[in-house]
Every structure is written in C-alpha cells, then in structure tokens.
TIRO-852344 format. One record per residue (C-alpha): residue number from 1; residue in one letter; x negated, y negated, z. Coordinates in steps of 0.05 Angstrom, whole numbers. Each point is the difference from the previous one (the first is absolute). Example, Ala and Ser with C-alpha at 12.3 -4.5 7.8 and 13.67 -1.06 7.14 Angstrom:
BEGIN
<r k="1" r="A" east="-246" north="90" up="156"/>
<r k="2" r="S" east="-27" north="-69" up="-13"/>
//
This chain:
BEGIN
<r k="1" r="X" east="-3563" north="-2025" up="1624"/>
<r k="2" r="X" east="4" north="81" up="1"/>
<r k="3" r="X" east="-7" north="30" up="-58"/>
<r k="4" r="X" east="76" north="26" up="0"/>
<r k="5" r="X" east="-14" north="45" up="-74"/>
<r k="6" r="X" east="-63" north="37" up="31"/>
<r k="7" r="X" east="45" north="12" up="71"/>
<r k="8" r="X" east="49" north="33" up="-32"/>
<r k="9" r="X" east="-31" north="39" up="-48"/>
<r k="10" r="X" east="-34" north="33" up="66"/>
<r k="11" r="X" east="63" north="10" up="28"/>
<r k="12" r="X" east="23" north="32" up="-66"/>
<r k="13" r="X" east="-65" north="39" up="-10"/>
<r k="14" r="X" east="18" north="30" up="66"/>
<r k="15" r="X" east="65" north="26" up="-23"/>
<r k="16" r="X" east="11" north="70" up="-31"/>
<r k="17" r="X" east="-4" north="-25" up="-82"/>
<r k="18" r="X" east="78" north="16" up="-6"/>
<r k="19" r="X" east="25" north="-33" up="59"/>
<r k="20" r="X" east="-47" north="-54" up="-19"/>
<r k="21" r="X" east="32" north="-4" up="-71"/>
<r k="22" r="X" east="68" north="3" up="26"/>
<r k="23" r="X" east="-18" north="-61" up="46"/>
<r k="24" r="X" east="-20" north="-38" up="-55"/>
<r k="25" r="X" east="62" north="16" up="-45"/>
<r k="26" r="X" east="37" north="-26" up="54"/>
<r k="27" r="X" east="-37" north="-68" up="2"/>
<r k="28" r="X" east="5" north="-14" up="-72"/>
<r k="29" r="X" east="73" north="1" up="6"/>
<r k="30" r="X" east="11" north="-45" up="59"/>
<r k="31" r="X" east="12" north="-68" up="-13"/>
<r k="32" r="X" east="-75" north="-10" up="12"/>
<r k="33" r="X" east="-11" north="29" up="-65"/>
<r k="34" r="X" east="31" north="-60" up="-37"/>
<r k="35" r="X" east="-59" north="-43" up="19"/>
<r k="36" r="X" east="-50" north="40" up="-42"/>
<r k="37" r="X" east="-29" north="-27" up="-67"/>
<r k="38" r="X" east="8" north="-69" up="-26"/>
<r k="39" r="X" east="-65" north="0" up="-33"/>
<r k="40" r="X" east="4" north="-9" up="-88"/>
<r k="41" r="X" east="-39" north="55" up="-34"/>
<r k="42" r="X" east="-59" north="-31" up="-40"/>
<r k="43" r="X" east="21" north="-14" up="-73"/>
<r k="44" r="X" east="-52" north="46" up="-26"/>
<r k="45" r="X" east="31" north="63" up="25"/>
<r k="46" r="X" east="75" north="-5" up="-27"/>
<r k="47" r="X" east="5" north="66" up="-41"/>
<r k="48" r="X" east="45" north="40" up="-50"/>
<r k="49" r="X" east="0" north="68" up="20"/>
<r k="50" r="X" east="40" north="45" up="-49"/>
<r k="51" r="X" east="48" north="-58" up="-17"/>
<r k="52" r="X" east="1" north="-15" up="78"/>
<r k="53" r="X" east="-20" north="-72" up="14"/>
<r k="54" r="X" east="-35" north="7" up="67"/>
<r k="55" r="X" east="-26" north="-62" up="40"/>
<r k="56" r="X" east="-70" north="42" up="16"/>
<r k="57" r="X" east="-20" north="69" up="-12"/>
<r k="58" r="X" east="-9" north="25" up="63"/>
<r k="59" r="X" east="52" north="46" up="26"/>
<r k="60" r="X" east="22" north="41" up="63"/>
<r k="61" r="X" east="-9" north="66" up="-26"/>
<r k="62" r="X" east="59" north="54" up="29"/>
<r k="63" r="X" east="-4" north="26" up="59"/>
<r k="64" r="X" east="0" north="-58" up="54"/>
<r k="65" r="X" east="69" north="-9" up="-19"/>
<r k="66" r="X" east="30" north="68" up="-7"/>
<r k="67" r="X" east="72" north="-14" up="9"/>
<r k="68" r="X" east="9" north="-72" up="-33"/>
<r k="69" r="X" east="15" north="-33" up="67"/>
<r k="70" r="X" east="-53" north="-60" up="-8"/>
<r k="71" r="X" east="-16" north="-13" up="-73"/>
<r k="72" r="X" east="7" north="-81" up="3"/>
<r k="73" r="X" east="-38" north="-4" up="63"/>
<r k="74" r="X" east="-57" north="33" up="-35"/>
<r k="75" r="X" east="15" north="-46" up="-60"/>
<r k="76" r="X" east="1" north="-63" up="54"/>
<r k="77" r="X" east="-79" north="29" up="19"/>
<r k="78" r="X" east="-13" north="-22" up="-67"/>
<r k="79" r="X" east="-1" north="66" up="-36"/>
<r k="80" r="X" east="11" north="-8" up="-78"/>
<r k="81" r="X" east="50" north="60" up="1"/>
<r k="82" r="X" east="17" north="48" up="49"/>
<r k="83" r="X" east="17" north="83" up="-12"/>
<r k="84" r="X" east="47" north="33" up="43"/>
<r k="85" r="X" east="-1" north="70" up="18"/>
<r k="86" r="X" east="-17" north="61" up="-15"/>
<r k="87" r="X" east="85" north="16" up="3"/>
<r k="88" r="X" east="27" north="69" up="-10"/>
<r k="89" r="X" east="73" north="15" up="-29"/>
<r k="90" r="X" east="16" north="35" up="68"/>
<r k="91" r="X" east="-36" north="-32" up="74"/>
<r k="92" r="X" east="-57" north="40" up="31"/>
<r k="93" r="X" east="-37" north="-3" up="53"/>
<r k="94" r="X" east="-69" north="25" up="-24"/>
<r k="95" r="X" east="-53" north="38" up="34"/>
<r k="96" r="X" east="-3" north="5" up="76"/>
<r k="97" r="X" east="-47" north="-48" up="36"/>
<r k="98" r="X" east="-50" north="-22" up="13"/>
<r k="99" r="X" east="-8" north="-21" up="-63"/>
<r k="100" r="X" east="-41" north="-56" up="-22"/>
<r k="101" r="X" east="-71" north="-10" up="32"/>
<r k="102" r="X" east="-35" north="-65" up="2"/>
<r k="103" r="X" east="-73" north="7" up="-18"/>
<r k="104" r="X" east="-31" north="-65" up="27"/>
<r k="105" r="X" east="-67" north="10" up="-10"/>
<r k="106" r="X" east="16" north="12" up="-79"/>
<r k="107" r="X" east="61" north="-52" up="-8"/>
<r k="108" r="X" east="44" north="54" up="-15"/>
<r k="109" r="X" east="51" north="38" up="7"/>
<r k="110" r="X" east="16" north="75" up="-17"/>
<r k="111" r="X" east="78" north="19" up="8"/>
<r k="112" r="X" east="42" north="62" up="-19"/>
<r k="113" r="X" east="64" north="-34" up="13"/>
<r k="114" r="X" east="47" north="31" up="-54"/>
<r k="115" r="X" east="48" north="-38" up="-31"/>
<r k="116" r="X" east="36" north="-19" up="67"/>
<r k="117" r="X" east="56" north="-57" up="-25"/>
<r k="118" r="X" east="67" north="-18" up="9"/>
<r k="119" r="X" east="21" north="36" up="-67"/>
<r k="120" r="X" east="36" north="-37" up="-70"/>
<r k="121" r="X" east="73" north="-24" up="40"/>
<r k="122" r="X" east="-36" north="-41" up="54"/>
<r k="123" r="X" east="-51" north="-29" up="-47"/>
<r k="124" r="X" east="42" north="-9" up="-59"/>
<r k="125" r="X" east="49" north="-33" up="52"/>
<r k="126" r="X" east="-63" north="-48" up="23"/>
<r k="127" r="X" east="-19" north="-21" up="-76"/>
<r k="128" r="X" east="76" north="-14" up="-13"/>
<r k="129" r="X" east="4" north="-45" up="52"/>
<r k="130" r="X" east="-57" north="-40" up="-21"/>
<r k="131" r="X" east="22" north="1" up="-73"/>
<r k="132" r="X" east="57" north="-24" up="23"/>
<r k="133" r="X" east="-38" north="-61" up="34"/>
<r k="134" r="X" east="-31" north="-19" up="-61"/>
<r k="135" r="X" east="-72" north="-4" up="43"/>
<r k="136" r="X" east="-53" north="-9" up="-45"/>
<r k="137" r="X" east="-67" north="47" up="-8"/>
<r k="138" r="X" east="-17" north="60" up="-31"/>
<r k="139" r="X" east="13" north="65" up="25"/>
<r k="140" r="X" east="-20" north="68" up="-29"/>
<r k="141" r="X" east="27" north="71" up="31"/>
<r k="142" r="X" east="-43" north="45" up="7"/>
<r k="143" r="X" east="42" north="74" up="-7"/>
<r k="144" r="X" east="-9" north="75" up="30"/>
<r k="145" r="X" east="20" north="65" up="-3"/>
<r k="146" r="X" east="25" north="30" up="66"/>
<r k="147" r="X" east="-43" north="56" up="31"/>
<r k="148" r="X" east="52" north="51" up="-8"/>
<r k="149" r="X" east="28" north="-14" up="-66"/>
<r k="150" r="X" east="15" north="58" up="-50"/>
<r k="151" r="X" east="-7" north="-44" up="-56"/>
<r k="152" r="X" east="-54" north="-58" up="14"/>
<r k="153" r="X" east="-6" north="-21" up="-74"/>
<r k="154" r="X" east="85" north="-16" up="13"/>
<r k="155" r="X" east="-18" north="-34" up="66"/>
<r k="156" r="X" east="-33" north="-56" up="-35"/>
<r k="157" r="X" east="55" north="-7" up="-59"/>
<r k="158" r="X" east="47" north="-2" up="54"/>
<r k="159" r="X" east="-37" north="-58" up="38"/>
<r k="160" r="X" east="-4" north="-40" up="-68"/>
<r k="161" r="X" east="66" north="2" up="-8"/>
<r k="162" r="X" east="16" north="-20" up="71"/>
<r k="163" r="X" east="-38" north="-59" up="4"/>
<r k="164" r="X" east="11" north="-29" up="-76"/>
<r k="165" r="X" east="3" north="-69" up="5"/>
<r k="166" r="X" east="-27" north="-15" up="72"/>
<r k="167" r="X" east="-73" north="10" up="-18"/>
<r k="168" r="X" east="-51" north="-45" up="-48"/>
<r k="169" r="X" east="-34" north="65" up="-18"/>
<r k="170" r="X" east="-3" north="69" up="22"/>
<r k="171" r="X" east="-54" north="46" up="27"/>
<r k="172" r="X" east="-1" north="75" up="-13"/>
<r k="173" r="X" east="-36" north="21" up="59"/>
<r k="174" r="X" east="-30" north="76" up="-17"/>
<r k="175" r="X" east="-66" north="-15" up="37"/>
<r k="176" r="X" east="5" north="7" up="70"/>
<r k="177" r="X" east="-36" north="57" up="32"/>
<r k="178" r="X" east="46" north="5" up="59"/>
<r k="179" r="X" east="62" north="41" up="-32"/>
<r k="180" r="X" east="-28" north="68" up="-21"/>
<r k="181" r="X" east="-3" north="15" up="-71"/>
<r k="182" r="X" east="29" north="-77" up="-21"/>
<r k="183" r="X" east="-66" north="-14" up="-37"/>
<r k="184" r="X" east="12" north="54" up="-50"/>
<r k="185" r="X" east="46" north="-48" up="-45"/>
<r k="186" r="X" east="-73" north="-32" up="-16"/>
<r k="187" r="X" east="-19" north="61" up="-42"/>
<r k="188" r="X" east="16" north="-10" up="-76"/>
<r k="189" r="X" east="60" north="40" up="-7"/>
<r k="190" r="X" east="46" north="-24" up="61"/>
<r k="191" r="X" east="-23" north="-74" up="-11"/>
<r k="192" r="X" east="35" north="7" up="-69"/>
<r k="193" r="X" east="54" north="31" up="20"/>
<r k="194" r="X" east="8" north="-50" up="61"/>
<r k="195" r="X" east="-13" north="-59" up="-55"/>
<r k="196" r="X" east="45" north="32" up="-55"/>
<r k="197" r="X" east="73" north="0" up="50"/>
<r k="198" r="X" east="-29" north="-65" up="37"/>
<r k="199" r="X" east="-6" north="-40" up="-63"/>
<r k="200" r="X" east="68" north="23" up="-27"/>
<r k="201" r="X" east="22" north="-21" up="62"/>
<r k="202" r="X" east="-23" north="-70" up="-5"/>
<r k="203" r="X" east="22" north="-18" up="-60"/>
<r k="204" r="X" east="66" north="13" up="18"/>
<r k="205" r="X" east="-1" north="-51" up="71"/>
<r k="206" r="X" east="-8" north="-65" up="-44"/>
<r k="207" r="X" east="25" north="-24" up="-70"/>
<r k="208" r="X" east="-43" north="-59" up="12"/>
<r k="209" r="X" east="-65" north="10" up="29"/>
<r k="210" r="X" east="-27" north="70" up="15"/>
<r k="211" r="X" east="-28" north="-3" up="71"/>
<r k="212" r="X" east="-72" north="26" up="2"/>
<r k="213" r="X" east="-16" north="59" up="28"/>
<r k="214" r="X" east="-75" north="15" up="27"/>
<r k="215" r="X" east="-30" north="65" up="20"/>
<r k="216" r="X" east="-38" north="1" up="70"/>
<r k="217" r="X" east="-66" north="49" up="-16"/>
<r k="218" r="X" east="-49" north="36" up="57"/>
<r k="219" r="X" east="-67" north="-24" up="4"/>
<r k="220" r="X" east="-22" north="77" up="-1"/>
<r k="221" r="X" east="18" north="20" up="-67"/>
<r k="222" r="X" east="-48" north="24" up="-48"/>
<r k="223" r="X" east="-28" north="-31" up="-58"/>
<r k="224" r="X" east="33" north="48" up="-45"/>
<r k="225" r="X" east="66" north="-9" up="38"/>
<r k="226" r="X" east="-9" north="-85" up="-6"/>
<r k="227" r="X" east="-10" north="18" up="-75"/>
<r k="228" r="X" east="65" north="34" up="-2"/>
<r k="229" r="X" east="41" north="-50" up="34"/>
<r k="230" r="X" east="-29" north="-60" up="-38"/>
<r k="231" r="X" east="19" north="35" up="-67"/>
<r k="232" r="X" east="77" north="25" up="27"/>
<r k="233" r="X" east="3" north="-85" up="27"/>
<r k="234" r="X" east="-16" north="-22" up="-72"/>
<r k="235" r="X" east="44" north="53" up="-38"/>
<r k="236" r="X" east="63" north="-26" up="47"/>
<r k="237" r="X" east="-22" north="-72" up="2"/>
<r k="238" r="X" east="-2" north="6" up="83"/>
<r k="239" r="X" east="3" north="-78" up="26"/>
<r k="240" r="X" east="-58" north="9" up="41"/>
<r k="241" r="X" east="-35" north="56" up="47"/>
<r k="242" r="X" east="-22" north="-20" up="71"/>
<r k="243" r="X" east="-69" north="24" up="12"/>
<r k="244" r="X" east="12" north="23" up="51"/>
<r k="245" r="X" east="19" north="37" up="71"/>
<r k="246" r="X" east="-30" north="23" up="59"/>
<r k="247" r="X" east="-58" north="52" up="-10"/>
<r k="248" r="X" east="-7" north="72" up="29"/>
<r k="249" r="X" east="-86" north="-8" up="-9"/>
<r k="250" r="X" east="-36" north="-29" up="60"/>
<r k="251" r="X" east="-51" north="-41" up="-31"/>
<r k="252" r="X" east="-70" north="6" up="23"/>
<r k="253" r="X" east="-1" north="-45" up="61"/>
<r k="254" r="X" east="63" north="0" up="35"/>
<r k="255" r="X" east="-22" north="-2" up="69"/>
<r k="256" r="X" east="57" north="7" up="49"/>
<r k="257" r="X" east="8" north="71" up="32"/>
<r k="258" r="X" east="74" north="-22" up="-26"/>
<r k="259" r="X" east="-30" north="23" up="-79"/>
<r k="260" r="X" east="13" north="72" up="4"/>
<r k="261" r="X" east="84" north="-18" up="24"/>
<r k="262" r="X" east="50" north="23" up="-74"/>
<r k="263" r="X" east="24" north="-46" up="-31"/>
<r k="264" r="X" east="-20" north="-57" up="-53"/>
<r k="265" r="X" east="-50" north="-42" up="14"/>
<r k="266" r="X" east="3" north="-71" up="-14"/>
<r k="267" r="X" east="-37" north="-73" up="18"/>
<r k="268" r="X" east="-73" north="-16" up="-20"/>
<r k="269" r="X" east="-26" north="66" up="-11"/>
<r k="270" r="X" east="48" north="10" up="-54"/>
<r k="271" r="X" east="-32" north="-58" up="-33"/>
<r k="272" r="X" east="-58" north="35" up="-56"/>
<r k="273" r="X" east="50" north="52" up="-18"/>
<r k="274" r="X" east="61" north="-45" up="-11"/>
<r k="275" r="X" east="-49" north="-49" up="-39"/>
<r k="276" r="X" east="-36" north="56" up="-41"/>
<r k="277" r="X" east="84" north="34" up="-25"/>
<r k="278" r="X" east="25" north="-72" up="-24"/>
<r k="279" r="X" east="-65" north="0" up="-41"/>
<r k="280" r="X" east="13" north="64" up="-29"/>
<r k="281" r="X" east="71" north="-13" up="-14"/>
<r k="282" r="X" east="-17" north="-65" up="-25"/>
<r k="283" r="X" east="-33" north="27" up="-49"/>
<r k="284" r="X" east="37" north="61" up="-20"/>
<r k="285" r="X" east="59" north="-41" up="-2"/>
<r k="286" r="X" east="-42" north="-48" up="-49"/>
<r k="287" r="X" east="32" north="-49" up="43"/>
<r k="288" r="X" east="70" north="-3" up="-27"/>
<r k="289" r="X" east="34" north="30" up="63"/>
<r k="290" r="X" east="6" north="-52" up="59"/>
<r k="291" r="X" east="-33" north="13" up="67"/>
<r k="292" r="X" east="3" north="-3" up="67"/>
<r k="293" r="X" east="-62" north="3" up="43"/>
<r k="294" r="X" east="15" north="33" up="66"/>
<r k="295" r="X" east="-60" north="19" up="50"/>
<r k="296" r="X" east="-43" north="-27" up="52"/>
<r k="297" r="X" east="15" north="-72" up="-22"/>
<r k="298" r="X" east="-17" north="-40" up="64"/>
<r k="299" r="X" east="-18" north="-71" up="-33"/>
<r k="300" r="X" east="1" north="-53" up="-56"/>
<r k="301" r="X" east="-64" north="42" up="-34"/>
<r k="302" r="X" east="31" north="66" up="4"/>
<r k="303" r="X" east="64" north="-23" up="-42"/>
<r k="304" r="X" east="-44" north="-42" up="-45"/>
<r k="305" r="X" east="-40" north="68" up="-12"/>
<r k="306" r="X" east="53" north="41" up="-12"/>
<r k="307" r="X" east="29" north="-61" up="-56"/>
<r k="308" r="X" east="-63" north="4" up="-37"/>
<r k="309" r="X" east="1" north="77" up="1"/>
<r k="310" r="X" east="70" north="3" up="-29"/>
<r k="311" r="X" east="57" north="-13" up="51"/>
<r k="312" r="X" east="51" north="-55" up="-19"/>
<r k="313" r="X" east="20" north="-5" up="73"/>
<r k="314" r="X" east="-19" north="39" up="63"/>
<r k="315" r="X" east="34" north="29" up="64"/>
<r k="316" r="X" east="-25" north="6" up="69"/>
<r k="317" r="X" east="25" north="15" up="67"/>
<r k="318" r="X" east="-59" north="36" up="43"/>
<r k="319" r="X" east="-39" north="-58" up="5"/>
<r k="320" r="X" east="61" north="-42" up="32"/>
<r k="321" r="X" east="-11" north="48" up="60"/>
<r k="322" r="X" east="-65" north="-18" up="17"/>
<r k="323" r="X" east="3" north="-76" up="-20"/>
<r k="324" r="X" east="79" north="-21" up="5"/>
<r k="325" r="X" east="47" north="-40" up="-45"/>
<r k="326" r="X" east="-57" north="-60" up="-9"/>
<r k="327" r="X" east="-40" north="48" up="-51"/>
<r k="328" r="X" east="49" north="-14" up="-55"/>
<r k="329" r="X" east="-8" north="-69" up="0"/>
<r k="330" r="X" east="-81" north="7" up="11"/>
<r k="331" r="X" east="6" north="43" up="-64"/>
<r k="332" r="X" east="35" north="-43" up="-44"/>
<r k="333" r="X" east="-38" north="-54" up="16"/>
<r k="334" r="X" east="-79" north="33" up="-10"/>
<r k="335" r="X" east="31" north="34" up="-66"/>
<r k="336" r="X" east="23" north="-69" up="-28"/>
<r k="337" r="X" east="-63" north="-29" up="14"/>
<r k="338" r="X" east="-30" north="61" up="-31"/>
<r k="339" r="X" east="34" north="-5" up="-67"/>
<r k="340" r="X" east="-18" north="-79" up="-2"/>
<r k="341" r="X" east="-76" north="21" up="13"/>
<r k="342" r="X" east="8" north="45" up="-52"/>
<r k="343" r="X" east="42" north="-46" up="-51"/>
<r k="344" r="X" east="61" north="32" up="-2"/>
<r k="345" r="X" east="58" north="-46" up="4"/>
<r k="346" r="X" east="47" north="69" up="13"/>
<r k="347" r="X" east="-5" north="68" up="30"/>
<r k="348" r="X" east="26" north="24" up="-72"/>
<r k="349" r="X" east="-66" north="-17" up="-24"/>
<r k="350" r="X" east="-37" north="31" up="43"/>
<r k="351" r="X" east="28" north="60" up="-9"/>
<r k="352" r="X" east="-47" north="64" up="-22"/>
<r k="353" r="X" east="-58" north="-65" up="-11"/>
<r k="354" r="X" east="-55" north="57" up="26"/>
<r k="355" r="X" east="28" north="58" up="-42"/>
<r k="356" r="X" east="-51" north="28" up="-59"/>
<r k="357" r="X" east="19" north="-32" up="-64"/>
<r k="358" r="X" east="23" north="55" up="-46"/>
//
C-alpha cells in the first residue's frame, strides 16, 4: 500500500508555503475532516491550566489558524487546545509576498507575514457561531494591533472587548517582529500602561470568572528586559506569559541560503533559545506565573523538556510542517510514557522538576 501521508506531503512541499496552507485549510473543513481523532488522551496528561481543564497540554500555538475558520478540526487532530489568530480590530492584508520561506534543511521556517487576517467582525462572527453550537474544546484568541493604528495600546482594549466571552483566555500578542515598532510595548513603561487599561478592562467582561489574559514575549529580549517584564507580570498578577514568538537572531547553524530572508524564524533552530527564556522566566517569575513553552518542539522529549524547565503546557506549529497532523498524537504518547518513566502520575507534577531549588 502507498504511503498516501508521505505522497502528499511531496505534493504539498512542492507548493508555494501559502497556497500550501490555504490547501490545507480547505481540507480540514471538508467533510473529510470529521474523520480525524478518535484516539483518548492518556490519563496522565489531563491538565489545569489557569483554571482551564485541558485534556493534554499540548496546544496549536496561533498562527496556523489565523482567522478561526478550523479550530475543532485542529481539536479532532487531538490537540489539547487550540489558539486562533493573531486578529486585528480592522482586516489587513499584511506584507506583500513572498512571504514565508521554508528552510528544509533546518526544519524551519522564517516568515514576515504581518498580521494578514480577516479582522474582529468575521472572526467574532466565526466564534459566535460555535458558541452558539455548544462544541466543546478550548479556544484561546490570540489579539493584534493593526499596522496602521494611531493608538496600538487601544487596538488591543478594543479586541478584548470584542471578543469577551468567545475565548477561554486571551493572548496579548506584542512580540512579533513583522509590524514595525509593535515590540516596543515589551519595554517597562508601555507594558504597564498596556497592562494597567487591559486589566481594567477585564474585570469589567465577567462578574463571574475573570478570563485570563497571557502576554506573548520575543525570544530576543534581553535579560534586563525579561527582568522587567517578570516583575510588571507579578505586580498585575498576569495569568501567564507565553515564552515565546518567532526570533529575529539566526542561530549559529541555520543552513539554508533561505537564513538571511526578514522575518521571524521559527522550527528546530529556535529550540536552545526558546528552552534557555522559559528557564529564565521560570525563575524570575519564582514560578508563580503560568507558562507556555513555544519553540522548536518537534516531539514527545521536547515538550517533556520544556515541562521540567517550567512550562505548564506548550504550543507548536512549525514542526507540523515538516511531519503532518500524526506528530501530535506521537507527542502525547512519548511524553506520557515519559512522565510514567519518570513517576509522575501528572504533567502538573512535573512541572519546573529540573529548576534550581531556591
């Protein structure tokens, strides 16, 4: 029998990445789509993420699904939550293409794609509907500012407020390299500012449970600057930080003539960095700020990896590229056995197991 998986993902590797992507949108929601997943998650690796009961911890980090059109398909794959977006109040387009560059000799991918969504009516629309439904699994937004905006810091208040109630948490996105001068709301001063109206905001969308709200952090910020934004998390009492986003570096052996393309990098070489931040913040957080480990996570020992280091969950999205849809399931499986090795009857313990004692 062919091996139908490794045909296609010629044909797909073939295909300019976008067109590629588009294609595969298009499968997951075709009545196909409805045959993914069946599989139960193994016992060990039901989780409670900031009051979020969560089936595993691995998630689809935002990105794949920009514009909320597929979130249960992704859930069907078998992921143990799924974030939508990044969505912007008004739609953009984002920067011209090409784009995103496939590096296949590094397992990664470096794109400068900008923010391109449908905007907050058509996604808000999307999440209604499927509130409406009642369908089960956790989604998080993950929220922009548009490139043009006078007022970014009101862009994201704005895109709280819009999507109140359709999201099981919210992500700030201030990290990614491709709108210029977005990255600036990590310094100390316009992170509390951002924090002080968000906050205020989010008290006011629920009288009975305040949704959480995580900040999405660069892998390129300093030391100094992680300091900072590990004290301003603890002073507001910030639900969690997602360490983190695409980096503008090029670590020392990225190999494709693709490297030197703008644009954030992600995929395996992104791995060391990602790994060495949610140590730091880990520990400068003294652990009482949830994490998400985002980064070169390709396999059952990556996410175990970046448990022990800190992360309550993790996020990936590269890596389902290069080895399709079947990795999740490979993952969950190798990090259960993992934390049974290890005698852990739960990811929760687990969790920061190889940081320093204080």
């Amino acid at each position: 029998m062919p091996d139908l998986y490794a045909m296609g993902r010629r044909f797909m590797m073939r295909l300019e990445p976008e067109q590629a992507h588009r294609l595969t949108l298009k499968l997951l929601k075709s009545p196909a789509a409805l045959l993914l997943g069946g599989c139960a998650d193994p016992p060990e690796l039901e989780t409670t993420f900031m009051g979020i009961r969560l089936p595993n911890p691995v998630g689809l980090a935002a990105g794949f699904d920009k514009n909320a059109e597929v979130p249960d398909a992704m859930l069907r794959v078998g992921f143990g939550f799924v974030e939508v977006g990044t969505v912007t109040p008004r739609p953009q387009q984002g920067n011209p293409p090409p784009r995103v560059f496939r590096l296949m000799e590094d397992e990664a991918v470096i794109n400068r794609i900008g923010f391109a969504n449908d905007g907050a009516d058509v996604v808000t629309r999307r999440l209604s509907e499927r509130r409406a439904a009642s369908r089960p699994g956790k989604i998080g937004i993950n929220i922009g500012a548009n490139r043009d905006s006078e007022d970014r810091i009101e862009d994201y208040v704005n895109g709280l407020k819009r999507f109140s109630g359709l999201g099981d948490y919210y992500t700030i996105n201030i990290s990614s390299p491709n709108t210029p001068g977005l990255r600036g709301l990590q310094s100390r001063d316009q992170l509390k500012l951002l924090l002080d109206r968000l906050l205020a905001v989010r008290e006011q969308m629920s009288r009975v449970r305040r949704p959480p709200l995580l900040i999405k952090l660069a892998p390129d910020l300093t030391d100094a600057e992680c300091e900072d934004v590990a004290a301003l998390a603890l002073q507001h009492e910030v639900d969690g930080l997602i360490v983190g986003n695409t980096t503008i570096s090029r670590p020392e052996g990225v190999a494709s003539p693709l490297r030197d393309e703008t644009g954030g990098l992600s995929g395996r070489p992104l791995k060391s960095l990602a790994l060495r931040n949610l140590r730091l913040m880990y520990a400068l957080t003294g652990g009482r700020v949830p994490l998400v480990g985002v980064g070169g996570i390709a396999s059952g020992e990556d996410a175990y990896e970046r448990i022990r280091a800190g992360a309550s969950v993790v996020q990936l999205y590269t890596a389902l590229v290069f080895e399709g849809p079947g990795l999740v399931v490979r993952i969950k499986q190798d990090l259960a056995a993992l934390l049974r090795r290890d005698g852990f009857a739960s990811v929760a313990q687990a969790v920061g197991a190889d940081a320093p004692a204080a």
